[in-house]
mmCIF file of the C-alpha atoms, coordinates in Angstrom:
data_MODEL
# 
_entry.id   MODEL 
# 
loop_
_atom_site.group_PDB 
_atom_site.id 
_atom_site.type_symbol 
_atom_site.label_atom_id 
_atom_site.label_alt_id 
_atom_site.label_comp_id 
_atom_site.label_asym_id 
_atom_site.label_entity_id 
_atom_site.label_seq_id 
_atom_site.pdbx_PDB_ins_code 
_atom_site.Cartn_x 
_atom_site.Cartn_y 
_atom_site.Cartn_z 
_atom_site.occupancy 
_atom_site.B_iso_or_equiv 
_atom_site.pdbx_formal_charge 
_atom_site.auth_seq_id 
_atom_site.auth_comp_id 
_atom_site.auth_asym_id 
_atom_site.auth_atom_id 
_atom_site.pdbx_PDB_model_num 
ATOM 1   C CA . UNK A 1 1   ? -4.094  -3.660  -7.797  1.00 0.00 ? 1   UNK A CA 1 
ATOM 2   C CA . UNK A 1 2   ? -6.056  -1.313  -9.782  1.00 0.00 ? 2   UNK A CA 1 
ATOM 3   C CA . UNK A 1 3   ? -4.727  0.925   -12.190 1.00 0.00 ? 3   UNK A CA 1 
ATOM 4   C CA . UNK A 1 4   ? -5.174  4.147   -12.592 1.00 0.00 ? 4   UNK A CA 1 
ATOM 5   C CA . UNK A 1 5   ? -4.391  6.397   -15.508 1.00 0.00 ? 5   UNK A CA 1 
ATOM 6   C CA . UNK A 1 6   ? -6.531  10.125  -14.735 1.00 0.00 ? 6   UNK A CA 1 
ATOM 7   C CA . UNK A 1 7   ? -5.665  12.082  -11.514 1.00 0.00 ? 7   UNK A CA 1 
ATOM 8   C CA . UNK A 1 8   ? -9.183  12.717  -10.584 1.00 0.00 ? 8   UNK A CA 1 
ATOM 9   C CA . UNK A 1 9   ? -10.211 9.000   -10.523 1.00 0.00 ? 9   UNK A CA 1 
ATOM 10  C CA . UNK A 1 10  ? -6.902  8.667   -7.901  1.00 0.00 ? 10  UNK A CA 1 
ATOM 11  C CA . UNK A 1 11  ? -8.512  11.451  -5.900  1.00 0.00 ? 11  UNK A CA 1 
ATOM 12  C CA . UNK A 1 12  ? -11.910 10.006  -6.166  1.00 0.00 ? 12  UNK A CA 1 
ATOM 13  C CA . UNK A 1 13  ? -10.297 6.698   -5.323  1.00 0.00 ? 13  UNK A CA 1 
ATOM 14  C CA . UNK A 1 14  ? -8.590  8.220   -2.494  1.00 0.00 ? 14  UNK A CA 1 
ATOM 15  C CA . UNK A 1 15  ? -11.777 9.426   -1.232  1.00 0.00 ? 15  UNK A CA 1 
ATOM 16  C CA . UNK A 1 16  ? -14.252 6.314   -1.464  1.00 0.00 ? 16  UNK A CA 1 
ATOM 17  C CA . UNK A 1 17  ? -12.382 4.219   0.251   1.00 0.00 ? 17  UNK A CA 1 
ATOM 18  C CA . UNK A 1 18  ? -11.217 4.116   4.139   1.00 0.00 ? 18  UNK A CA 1 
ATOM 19  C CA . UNK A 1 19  ? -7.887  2.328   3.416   1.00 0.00 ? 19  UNK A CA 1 
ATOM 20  C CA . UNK A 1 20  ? -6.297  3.025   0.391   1.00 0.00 ? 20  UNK A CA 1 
ATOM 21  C CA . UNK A 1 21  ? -2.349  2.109   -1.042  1.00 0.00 ? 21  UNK A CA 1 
ATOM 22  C CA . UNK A 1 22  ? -1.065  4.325   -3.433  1.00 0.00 ? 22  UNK A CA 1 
ATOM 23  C CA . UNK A 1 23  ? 2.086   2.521   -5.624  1.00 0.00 ? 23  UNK A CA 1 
ATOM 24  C CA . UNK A 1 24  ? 3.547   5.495   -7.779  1.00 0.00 ? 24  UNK A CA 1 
ATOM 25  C CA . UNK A 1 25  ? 6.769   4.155   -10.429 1.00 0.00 ? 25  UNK A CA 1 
ATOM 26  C CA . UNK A 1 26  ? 8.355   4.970   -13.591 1.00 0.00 ? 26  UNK A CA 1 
ATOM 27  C CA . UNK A 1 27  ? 8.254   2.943   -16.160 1.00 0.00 ? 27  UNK A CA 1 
ATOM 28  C CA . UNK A 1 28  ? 12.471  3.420   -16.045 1.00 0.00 ? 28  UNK A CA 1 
ATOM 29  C CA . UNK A 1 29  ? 12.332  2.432   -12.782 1.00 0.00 ? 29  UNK A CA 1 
ATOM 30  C CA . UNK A 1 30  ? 14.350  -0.767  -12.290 1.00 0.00 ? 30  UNK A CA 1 
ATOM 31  C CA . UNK A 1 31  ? 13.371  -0.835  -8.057  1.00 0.00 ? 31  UNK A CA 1 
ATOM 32  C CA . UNK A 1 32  ? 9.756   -0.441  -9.290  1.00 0.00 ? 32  UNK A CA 1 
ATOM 33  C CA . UNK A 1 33  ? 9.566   -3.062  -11.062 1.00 0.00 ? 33  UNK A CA 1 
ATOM 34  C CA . UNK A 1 34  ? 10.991  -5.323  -8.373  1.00 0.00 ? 34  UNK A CA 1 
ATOM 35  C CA . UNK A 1 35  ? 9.157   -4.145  -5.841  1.00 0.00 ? 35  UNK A CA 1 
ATOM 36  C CA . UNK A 1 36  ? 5.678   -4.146  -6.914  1.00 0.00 ? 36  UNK A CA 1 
ATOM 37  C CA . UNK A 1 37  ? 5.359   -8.062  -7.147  1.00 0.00 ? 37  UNK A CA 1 
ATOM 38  C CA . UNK A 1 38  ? 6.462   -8.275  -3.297  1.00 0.00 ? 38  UNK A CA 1 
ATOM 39  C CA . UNK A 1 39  ? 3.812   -4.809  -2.171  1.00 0.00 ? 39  UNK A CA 1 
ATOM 40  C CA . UNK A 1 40  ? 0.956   -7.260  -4.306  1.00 0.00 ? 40  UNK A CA 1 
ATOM 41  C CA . UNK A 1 41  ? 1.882   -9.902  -1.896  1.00 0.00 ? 41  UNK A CA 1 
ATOM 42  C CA . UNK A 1 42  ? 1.794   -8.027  1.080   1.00 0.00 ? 42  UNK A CA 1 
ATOM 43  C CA . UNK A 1 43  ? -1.128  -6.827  0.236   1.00 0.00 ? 43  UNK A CA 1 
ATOM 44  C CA . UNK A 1 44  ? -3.310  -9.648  0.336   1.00 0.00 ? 44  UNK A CA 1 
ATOM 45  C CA . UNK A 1 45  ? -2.845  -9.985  3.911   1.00 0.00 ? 45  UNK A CA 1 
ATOM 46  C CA . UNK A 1 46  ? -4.708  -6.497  4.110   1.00 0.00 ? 46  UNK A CA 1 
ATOM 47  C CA . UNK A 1 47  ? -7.870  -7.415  2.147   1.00 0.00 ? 47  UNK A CA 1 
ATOM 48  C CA . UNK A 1 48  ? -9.891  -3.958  3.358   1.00 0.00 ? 48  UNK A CA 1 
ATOM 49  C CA . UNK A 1 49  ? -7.251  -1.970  1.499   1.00 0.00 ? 49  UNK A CA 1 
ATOM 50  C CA . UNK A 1 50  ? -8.255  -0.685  -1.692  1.00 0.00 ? 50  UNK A CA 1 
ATOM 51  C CA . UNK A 1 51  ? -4.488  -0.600  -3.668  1.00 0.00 ? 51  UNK A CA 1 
ATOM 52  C CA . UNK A 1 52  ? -3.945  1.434   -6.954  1.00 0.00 ? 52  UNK A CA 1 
ATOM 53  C CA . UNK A 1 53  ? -0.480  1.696   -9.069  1.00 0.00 ? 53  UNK A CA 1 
ATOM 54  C CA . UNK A 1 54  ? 0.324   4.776   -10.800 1.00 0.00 ? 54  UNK A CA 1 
ATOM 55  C CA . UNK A 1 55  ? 2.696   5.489   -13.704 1.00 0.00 ? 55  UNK A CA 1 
ATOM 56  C CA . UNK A 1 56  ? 3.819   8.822   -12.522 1.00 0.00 ? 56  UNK A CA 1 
ATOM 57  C CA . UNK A 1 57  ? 4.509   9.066   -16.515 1.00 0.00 ? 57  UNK A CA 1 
ATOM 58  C CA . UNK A 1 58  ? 1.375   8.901   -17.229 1.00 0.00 ? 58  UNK A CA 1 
ATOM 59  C CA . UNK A 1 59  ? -0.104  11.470  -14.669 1.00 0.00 ? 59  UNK A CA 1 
ATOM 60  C CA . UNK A 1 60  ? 2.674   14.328  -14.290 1.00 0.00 ? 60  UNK A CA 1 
ATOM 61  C CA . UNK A 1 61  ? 0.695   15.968  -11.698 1.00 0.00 ? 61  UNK A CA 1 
ATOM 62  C CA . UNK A 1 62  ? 0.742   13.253  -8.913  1.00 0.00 ? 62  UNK A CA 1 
ATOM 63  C CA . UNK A 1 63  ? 4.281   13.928  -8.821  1.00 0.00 ? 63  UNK A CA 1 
ATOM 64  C CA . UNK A 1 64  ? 3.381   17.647  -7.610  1.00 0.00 ? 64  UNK A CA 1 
ATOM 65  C CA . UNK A 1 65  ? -0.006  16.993  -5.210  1.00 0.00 ? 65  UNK A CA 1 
ATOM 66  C CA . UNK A 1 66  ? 2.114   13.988  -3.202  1.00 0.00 ? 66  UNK A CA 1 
ATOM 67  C CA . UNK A 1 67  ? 5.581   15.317  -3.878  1.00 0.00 ? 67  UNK A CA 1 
ATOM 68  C CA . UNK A 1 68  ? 6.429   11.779  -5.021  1.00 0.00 ? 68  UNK A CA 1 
ATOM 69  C CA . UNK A 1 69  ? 9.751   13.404  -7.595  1.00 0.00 ? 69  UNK A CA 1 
ATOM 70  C CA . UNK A 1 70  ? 11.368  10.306  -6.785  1.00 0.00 ? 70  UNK A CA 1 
ATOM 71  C CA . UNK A 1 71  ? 9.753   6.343   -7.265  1.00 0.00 ? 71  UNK A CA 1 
ATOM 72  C CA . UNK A 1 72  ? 8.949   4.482   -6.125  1.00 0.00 ? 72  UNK A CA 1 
ATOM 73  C CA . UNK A 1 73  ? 6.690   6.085   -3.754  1.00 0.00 ? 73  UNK A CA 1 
ATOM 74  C CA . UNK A 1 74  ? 4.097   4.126   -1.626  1.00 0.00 ? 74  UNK A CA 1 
ATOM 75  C CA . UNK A 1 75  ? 1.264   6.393   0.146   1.00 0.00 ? 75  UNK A CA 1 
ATOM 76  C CA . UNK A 1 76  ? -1.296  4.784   2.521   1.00 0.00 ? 76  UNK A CA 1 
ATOM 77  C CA . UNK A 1 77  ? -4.411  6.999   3.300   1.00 0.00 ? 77  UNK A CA 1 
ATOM 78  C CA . UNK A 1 78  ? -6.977  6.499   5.625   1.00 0.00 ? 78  UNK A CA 1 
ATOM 79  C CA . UNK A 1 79  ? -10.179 8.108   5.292   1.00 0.00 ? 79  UNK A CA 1 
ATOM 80  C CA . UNK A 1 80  ? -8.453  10.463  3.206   1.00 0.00 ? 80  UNK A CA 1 
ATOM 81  C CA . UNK A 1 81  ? -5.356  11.208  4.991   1.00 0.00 ? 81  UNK A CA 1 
ATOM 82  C CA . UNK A 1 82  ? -1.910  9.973   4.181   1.00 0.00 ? 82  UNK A CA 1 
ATOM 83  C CA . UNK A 1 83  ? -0.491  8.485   7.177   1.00 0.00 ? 83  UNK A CA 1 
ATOM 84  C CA . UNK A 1 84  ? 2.311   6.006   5.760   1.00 0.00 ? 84  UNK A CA 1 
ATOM 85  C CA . UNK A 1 85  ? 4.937   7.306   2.973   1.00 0.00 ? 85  UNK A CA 1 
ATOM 86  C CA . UNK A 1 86  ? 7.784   5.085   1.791   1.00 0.00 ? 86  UNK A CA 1 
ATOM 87  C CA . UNK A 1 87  ? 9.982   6.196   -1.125  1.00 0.00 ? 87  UNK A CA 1 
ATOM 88  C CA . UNK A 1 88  ? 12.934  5.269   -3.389  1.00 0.00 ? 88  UNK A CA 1 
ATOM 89  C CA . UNK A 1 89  ? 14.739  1.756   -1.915  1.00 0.00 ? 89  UNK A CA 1 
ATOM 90  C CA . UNK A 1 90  ? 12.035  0.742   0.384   1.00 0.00 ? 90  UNK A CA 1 
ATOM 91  C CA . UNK A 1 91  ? 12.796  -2.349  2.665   1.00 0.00 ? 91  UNK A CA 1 
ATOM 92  C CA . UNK A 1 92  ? 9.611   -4.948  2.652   1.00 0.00 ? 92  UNK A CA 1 
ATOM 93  C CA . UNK A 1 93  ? 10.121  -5.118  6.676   1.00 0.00 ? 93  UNK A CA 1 
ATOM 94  C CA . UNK A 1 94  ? 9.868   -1.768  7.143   1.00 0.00 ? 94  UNK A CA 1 
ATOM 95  C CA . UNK A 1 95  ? 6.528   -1.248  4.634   1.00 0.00 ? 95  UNK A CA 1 
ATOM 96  C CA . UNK A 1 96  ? 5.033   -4.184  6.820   1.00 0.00 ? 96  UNK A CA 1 
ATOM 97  C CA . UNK A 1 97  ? 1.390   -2.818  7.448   1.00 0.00 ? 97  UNK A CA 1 
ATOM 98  C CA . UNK A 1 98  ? 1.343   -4.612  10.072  1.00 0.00 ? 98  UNK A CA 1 
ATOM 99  C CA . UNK A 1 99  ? 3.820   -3.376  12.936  1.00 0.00 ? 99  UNK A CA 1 
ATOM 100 C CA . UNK A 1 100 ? 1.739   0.051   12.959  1.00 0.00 ? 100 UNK A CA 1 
ATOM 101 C CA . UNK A 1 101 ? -0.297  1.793   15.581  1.00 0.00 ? 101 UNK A CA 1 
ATOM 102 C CA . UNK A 1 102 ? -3.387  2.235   13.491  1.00 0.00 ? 102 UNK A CA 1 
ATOM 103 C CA . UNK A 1 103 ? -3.160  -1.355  11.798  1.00 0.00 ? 103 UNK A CA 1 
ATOM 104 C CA . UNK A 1 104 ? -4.870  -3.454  14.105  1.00 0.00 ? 104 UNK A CA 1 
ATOM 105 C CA . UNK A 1 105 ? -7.733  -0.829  14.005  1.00 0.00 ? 105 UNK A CA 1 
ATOM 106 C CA . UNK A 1 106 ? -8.573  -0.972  10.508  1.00 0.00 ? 106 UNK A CA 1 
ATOM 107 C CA . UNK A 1 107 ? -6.466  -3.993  8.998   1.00 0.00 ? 107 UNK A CA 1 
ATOM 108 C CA . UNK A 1 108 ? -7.166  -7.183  10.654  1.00 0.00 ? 108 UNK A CA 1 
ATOM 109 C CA . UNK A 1 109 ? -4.300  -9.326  9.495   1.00 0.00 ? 109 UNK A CA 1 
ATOM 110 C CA . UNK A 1 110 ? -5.424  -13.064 7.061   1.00 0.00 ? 110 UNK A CA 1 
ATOM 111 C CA . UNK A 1 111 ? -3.788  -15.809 8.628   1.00 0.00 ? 111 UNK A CA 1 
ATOM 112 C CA . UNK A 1 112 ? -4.315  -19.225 7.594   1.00 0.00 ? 112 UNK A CA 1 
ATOM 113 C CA . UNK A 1 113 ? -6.348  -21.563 9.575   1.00 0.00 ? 113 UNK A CA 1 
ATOM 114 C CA . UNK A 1 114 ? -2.945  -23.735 10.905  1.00 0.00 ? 114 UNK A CA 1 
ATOM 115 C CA . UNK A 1 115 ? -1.330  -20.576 11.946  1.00 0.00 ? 115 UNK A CA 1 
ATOM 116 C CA . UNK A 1 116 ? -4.829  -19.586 14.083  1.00 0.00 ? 116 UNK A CA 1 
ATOM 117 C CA . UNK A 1 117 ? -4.566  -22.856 15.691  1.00 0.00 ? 117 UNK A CA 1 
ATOM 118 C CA . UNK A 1 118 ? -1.469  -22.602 16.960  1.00 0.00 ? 118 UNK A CA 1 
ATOM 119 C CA . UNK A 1 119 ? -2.368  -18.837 18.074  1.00 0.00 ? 119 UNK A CA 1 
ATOM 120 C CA . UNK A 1 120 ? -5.340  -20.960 20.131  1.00 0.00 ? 120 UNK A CA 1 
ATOM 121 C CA . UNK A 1 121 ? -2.957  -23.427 21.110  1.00 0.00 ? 121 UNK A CA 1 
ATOM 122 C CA . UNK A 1 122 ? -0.564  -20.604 22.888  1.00 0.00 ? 122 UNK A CA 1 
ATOM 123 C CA . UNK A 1 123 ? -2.815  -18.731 24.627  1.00 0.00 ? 123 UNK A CA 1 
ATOM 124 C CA . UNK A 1 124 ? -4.769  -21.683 26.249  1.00 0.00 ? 124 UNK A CA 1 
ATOM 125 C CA . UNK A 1 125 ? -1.810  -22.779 27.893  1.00 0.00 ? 125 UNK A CA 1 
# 
């Protein structure tokens, strides 16, 4: 996860990139801290999303463009437009990429080769 520590990189971030996950904390933040380690594992699963973490400290104004005055807040854009927001306790089932519309679209899920197989194995019989 790329950080990111000048509000025009985020927007120029934002816009050079079809997928992008926005992780916005305070360095207070107790639930931040926590969570992050668990979003970076998600996230690997989702290897055409671009991921940046912001420390809202550090960049007052991303607290006013994505009225993120709470944090965590987690923003996914695609091709510029923010179509997932999750703030404050965020459960790791509901932020599962995954289970969206859109997902299969632009997010083709890793699985590991054993877990294919036995995809294989299902459908052939």
């Amino acid at each position: 996860m790329e950080h990111i520590h000048v509000m025009e990189e985020l927007d120029s971030f934002i816009h050079n990139h079809t997928a992008v996950f926005i992780y916005i904390s305070q360095p207070d933040c107790s639930v931040c801290h926590a969570l992050l380690p668990e979003v970076e594992h998600m996230l690997i699963r989702y290897p055409n999303i671009k991921a940046a973490h912001i420390d809202a400290s550090e960049i007052p104004q991303v607290a006013e463009k994505f009225m993120a005055f709470t944090a965590p807040v987690l923003l996914l854009f695609l091709e510029g437009k923010e179509v997932l927001r999750r703030a404050r306790i965020v459960s790791m089932d509901e932020l599962e990429i995954g289970k969206y519309k859109f997902s299969n679209f632009y997010f083709p899920i890793r699985i590991c080769a054993r877990a294919q197989g036995r995809l294989r194995a299902l459908h052939q019989s």
